[in-house]
N, C-alpha and C positions, 0 to 999 in steps of 0.2 A: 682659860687664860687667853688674853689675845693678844694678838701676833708682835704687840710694841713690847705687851711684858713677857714674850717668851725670849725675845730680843736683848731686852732690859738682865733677862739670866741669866743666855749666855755669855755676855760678856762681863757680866759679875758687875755691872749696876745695882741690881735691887739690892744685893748683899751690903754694899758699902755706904752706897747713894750719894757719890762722886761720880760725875761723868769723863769719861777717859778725855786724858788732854793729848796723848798720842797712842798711835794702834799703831803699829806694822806687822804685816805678815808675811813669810818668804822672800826675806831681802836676801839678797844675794851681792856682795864687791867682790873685784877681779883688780889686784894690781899685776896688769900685763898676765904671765901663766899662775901666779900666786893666789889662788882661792884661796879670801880671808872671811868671810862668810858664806856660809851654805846655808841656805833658807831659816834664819835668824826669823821668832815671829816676838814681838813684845809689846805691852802695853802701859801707858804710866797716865794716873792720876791725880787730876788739878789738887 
């Protein structure tokens, strides 16, 4: 396997064969001392 399509697996491309239209990983928002996120990670496809 090389290194595009072991890439292509992990992020669940080959499976679907949509390419992600947004990634985030470890987001994190602070209103003022209010942690409303702690490391949120998600992905959505086109």
């Amino acid at each position: 396997m090389s290194a595009v399509e072991a890439a292509a697996v992990r992020s669940g491309e080959a499976q679907s064969g949509a390419a992600e239209a947004i990634h985030v990983e470890n987001l994190h928002k602070k209103f003022g001392e209010l942690h409303v996120l702690k490391g949120v990670s998600l992905s959505a496809r086109d």
